[in-house]
Phi, psi and omega in degrees: 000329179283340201274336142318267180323291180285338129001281202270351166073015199296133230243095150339159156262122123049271215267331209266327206276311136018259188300298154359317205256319180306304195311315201293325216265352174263317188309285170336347201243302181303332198290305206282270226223161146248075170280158180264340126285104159325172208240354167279352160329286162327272159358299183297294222275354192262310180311327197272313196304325158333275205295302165318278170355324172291339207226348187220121147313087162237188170260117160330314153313351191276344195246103183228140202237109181214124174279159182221135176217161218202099204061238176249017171284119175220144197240114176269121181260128172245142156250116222230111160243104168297139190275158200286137173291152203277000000 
């Protein structure tokens, strides 16, 4: 059936695409280097603040994006400070 939707172009959501692009973009880093920031960090975080931005007034600063990695465990944090409802 995707190989149809693409075909037929049918328009991914939003948030699936999203995560798609995250998936591509940890595969890609595990993959490559073990650095200790990866250097698509900055990148992400201009990317997220984007995307909020269409739909929440916020501050670029609200948004802090940090990977951690501890053995073979590695945990990507985004922190998000949404601003107070009116």
């Amino acid at each position: 059936m995707s190989f149809l939707s693409f075909l037929l172009g049918e328009k991914k959501k939003t948030a699936n695409v999203a995560k798609e692009r995250l998936q591509i973009i940890l595969a890609h880093e595990r993959s490559g280097r073990n650095a200790a920031e990866p250097d698509y960090l900055p990148d992400l975080q201009r990317e997220l603040v984007a995307v909020i931005s269409k739909y929440i007034k916020i501050n670029p600063n609200d948004i802090k994006v940090n990977l951690e990695r501890q053995d073979n465990l590695e945990v990507l944090e985004v922190k998000i400070e949404l601003p107070e409802p009116r």
